[in-house]
C-alpha positions as CSV (number, residue, x, y, z in Angstrom):
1,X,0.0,0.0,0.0
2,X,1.7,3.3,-1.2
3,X,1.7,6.4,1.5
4,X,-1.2,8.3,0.1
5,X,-3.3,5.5,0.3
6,X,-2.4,4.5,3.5
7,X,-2.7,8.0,4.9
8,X,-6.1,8.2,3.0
9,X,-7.3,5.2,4.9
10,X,-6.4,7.2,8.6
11,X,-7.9,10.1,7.1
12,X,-5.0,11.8,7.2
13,X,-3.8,14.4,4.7
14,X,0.2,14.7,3.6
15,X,2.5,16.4,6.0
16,X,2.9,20.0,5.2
17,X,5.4,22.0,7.8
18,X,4.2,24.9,10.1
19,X,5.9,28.5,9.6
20,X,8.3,29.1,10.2
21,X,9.4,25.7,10.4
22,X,10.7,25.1,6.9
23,X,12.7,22.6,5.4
24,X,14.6,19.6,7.5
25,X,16.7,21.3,10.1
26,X,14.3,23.8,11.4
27,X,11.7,20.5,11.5
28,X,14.5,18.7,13.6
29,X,15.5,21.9,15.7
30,X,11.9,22.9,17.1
31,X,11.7,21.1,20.1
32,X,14.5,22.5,21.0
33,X,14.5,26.1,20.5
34,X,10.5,26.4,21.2
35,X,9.2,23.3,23.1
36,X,5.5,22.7,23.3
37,X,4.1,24.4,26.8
38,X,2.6,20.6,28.2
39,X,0.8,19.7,31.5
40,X,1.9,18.9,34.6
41,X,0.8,15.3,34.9
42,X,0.9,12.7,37.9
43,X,2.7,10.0,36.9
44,X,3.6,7.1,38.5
45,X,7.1,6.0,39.3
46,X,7.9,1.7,38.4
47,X,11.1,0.5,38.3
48,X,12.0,-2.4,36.4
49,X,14.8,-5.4,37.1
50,X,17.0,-5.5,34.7
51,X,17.9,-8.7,32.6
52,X,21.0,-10.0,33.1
53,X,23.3,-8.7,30.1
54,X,27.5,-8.0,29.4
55,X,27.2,-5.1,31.5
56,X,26.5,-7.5,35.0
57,X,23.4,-8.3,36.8
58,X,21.4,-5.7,38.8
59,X,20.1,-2.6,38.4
60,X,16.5,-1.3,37.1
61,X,15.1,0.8,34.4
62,X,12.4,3.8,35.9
63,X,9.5,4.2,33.9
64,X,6.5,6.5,34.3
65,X,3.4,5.5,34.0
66,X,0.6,8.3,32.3
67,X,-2.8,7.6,32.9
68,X,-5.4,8.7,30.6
69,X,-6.5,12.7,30.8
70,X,-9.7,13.0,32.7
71,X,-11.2,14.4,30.0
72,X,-10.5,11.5,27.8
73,X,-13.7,9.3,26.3
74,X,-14.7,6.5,28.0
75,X,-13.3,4.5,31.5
76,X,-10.9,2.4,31.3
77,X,-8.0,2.9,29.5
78,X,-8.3,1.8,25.7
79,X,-5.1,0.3,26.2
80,X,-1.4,0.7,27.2
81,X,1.4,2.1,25.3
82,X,5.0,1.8,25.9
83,X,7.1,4.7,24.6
84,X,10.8,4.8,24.3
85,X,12.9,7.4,23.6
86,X,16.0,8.4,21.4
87,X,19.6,8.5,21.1
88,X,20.6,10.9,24.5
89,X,17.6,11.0,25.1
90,X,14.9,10.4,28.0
91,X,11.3,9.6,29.3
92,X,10.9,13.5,29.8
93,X,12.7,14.3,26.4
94,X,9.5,16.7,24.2
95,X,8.5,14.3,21.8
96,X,8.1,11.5,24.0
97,X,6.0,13.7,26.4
98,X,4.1,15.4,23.6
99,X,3.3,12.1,22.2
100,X,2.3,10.9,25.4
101,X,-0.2,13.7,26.0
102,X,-1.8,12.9,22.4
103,X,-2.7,9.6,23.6
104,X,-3.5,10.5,27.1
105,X,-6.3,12.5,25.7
106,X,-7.6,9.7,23.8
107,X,-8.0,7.4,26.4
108,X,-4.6,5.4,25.9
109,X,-2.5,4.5,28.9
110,X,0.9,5.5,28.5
111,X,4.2,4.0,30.2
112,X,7.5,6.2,29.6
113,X,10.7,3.9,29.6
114,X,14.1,5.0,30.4
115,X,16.7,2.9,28.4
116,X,19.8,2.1,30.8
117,X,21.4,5.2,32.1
118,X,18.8,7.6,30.6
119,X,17.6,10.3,32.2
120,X,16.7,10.2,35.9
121,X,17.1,6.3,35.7
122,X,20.7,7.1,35.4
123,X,21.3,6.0,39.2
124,X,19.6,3.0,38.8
125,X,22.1,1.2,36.8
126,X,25.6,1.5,35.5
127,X,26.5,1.2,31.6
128,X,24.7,2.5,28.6
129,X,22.1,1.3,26.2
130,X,22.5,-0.2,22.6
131,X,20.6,-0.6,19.8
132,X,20.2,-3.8,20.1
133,X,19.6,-4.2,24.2
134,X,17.1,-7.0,24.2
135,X,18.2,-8.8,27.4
136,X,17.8,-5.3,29.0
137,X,14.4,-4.3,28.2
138,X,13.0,-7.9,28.4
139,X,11.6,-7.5,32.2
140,X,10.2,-4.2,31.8
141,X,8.4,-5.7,28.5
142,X,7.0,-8.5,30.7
143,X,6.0,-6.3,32.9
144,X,4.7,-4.3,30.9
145,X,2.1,-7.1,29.6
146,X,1.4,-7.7,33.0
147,X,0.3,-3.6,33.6
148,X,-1.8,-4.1,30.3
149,X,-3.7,-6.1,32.3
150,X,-6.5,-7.6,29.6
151,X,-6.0,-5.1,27.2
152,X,-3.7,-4.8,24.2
153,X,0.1,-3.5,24.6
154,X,1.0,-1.6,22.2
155,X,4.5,0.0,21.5
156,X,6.2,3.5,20.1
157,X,9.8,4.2,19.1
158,X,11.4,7.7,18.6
159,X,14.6,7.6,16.6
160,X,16.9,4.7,17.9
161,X,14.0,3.8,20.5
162,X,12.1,2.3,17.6
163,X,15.2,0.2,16.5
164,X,15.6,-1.1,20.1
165,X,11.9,-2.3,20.0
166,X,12.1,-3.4,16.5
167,X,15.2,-5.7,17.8
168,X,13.6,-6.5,20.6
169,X,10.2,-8.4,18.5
170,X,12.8,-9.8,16.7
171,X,14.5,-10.9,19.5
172,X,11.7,-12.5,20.6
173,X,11.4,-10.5,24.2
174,X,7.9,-8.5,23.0
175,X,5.0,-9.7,22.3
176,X,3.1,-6.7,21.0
177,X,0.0,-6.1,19.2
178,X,0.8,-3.1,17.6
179,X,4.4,-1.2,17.0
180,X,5.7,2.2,15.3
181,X,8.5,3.4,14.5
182,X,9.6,7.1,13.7
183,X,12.6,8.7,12.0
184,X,13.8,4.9,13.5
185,X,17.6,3.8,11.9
186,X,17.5,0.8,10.4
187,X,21.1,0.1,9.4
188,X,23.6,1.6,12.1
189,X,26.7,1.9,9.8
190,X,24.4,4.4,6.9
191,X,23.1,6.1,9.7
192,X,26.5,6.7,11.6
193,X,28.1,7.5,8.2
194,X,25.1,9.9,7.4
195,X,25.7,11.8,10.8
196,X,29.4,12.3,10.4
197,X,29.0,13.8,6.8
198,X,30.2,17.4,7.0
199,X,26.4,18.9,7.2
200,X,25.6,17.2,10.1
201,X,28.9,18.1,12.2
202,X,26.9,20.2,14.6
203,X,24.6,18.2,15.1
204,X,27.2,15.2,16.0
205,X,28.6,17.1,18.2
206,X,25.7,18.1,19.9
207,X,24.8,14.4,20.2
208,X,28.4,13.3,21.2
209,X,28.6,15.9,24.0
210,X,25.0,14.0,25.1
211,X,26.3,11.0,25.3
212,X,30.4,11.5,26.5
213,X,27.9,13.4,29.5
214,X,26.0,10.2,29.8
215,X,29.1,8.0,30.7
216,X,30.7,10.6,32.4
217,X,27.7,10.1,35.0
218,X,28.2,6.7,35.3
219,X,28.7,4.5,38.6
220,X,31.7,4.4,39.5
221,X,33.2,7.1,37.4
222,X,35.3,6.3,34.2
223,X,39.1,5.8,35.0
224,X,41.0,8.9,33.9
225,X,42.5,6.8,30.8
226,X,39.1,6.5,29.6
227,X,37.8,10.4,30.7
228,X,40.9,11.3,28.1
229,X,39.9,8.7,25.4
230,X,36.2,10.2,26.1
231,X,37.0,13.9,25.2
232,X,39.2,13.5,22.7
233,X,36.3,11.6,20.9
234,X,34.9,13.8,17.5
235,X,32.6,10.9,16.5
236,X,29.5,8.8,17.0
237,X,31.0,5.7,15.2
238,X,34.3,6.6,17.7
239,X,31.7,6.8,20.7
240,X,30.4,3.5,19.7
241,X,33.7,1.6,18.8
242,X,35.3,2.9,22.4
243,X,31.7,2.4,24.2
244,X,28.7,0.7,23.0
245,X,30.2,-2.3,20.9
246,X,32.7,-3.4,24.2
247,X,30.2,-3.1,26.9
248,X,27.8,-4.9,24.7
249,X,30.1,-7.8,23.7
250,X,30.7,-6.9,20.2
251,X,33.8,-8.0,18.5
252,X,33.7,-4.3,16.8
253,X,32.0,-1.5,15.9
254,X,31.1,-3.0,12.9
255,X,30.2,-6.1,13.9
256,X,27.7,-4.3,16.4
257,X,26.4,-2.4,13.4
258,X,25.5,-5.1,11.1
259,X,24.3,-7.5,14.0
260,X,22.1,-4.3,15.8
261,X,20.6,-3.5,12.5
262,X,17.0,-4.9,11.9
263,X,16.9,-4.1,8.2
264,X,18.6,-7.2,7.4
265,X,16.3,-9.6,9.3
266,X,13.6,-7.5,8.1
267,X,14.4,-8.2,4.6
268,X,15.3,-12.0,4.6
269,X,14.3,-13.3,7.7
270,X,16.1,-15.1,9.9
271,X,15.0,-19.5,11.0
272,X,12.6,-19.4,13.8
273,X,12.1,-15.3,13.9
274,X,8.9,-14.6,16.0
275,X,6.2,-12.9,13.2
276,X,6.3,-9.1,13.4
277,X,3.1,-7.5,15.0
278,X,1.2,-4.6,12.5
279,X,4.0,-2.4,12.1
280,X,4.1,1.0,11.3
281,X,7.7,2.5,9.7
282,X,7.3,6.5,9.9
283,X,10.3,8.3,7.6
284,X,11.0,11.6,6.2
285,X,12.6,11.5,2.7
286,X,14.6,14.9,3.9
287,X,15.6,13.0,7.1
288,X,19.1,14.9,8.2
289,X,20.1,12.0,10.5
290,X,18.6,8.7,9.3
291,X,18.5,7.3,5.7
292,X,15.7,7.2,3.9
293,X,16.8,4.1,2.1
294,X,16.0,1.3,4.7
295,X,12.2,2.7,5.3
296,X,12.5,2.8,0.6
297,X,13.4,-1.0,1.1
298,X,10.4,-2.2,3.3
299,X,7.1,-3.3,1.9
300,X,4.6,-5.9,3.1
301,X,3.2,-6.8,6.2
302,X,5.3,-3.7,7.5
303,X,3.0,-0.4,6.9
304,X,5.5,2.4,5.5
305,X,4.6,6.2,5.1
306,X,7.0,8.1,3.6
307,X,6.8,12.2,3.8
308,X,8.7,14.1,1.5
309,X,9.7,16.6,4.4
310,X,9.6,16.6,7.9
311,X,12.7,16.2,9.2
312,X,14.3,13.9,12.1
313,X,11.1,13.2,14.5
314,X,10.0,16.9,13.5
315,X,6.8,17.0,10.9
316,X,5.9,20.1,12.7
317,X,2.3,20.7,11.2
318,X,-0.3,23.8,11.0
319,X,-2.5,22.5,14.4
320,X,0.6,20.4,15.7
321,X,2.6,17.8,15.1
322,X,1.7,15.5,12.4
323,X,3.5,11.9,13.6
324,X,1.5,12.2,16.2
325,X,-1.6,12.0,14.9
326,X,-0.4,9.5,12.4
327,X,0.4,7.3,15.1
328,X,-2.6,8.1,17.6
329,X,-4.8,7.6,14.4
330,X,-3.1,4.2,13.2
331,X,-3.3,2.7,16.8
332,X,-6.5,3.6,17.0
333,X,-7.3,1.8,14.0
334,X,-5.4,-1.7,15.5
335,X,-7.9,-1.8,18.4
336,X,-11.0,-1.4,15.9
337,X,-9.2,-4.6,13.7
338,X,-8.8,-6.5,17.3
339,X,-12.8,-6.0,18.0
């Protein structure tokens, strides 16, 4: 099913940006030079064990659970969505919350995970997250079943969040009756190069400094040999060759970006890979950070809209933001097709 007709179906028209929000870096940029004015809400603190991975046993992963707004149609909740966050990011990073909100108003439960050493979870556990973190997030998804209660669980990724839930089906950890993915990588080493390419050197910066911060906070601190290697870092594939691929048991950076990209099993699938759930990809064509051409190499039983503009997770829209209502819309649609 091509994008128009898809977005015809959710009654949905194209994306077209906001002023002055034009073109793909001001669509990436808004959250962070005019973030959305949002509710306070109550949420409720859960931590979550984590699974025993490379990193050692122990530790937890805090999560906040968003009940549905009280003005929101309807009882009990229509169902309970996980939502995980980005690279350097966090439960309380804008688009997670604003996305949150947009289903809190329709009557969807929402729980906002913190990946290992994210945000205010940062105490809970030593290490960092990877793209592939299965074994990590494998309680909190059990759990998370169990907070569903009878209803459906259904799942949201921002950026590398929907690659670690993508892996994580694949895995076999989530059993999920719905997932979506936006402005998700799907092959690590494109992506990586893409970021380091000399238009983007601000922004890898920006996303380096993020994440040399990260570490920095970890439990115990870094030896000084490492604090040196850390700052004299100038890349996200450097970050992820001296970091991520060692604490995750990769031989290599490489080898962690072939064997933490989904596209591959996507595309042949590998003996006795669980079935994906209905699965939304979400993918701006002027993407600055993430390829276009994994999302171009999808088709059938995954459910791809493609926007010509929009940026990475922007698609700042007259009346808000667009992905969202893609997403609340195509849920919305799953739990009509479950009866």
């Amino acid at each position: 099913m091509s994008s128009q007709a898809l977005l015809e179906r959710l009654g949905l028209q194209p994306f077209r940006p906001r002023p002055p929000w034009w073109g793909p870096d001001l669509q990436t940029l808004r959250d962070t030079l005019r973030p959305d004015v949002l509710p306070q809400r109550e949420s409720t603190p859960i931590e979550f064990p984590l699974g025993p991975s490379s990193q050692g046993e122990g530790g937890s992963l805090l999560a906040w659970l968003d009940p549905p707004a009280p003005e929101a149609p309807g009882g009990r909740p229509r169902a309970l969505v996980l939502l995980l966050h980005g690279l350097g990011g966090s439960s309380q990073a804008e688009g997670v919350r604003r996305l949150g909100w947009c289903l809190n108003r329709a009557g969807f439960a929402v729980l906002r995970l913190n990946m290992r050493g994210a945000g205010e979870g940062r105490a809970l556990a030593s290490g960092t997250y990877a793209a592939r973190c299965s074994t990590d997030l494998a309680p909190a998804l059990g759990r998370a079943r169990e907070l569903a209660v009878d209803g459906p669980l259904l799942a949201v990724g921002l950026s590398l969040g929907g690659t670690v839930l993508l892996n994580a089906v694949l895995d076999g950890v989530a059993q999920l009756e719905g997932l979506a993915l936006v402005s998700s990588p799907l092959d690590l080493a494109h992506c990586s190069a893409t970021i380091s390419s000399p238009r983007n050197r601000l922004y890898e910066r920006w996303l380096l400094e993020r994440l040399r911060q990260q570490t920095l906070n970890d439990g115990p601190r870094p030896d000084e040999v490492l604090v040196e290697r850390l700052r004299r870092l100038n890349s996200i594939r450097g970050f992820d060759s001296l970091i991520t691929a060692p604490r995750w048991g990769y031989a290599s950076v490489d080898a962690y970006y072939r064997q933490a990209s989904p596209l591959p099993r996507l595309l042949q699938p590998e003996p006795g890979q669980p079935p994906l759930p209905p699965t939304l990809v979400v993918q701006a064509l002027d993407d600055p950070w993430v390829p276009a051409a994994g999302a171009l190499a999808l088709g059938p039983p995954l459910e791809v809209v493609l926007s010509p503009g929009g940026g990475h997770n922007g698609f700042h829209a007259p009346g808000g933001c667009w992905s969202d209502q893609l997403v609340l819309r195509w849920l919305g649609e799953r739990l009509s097709a479950a009866g």
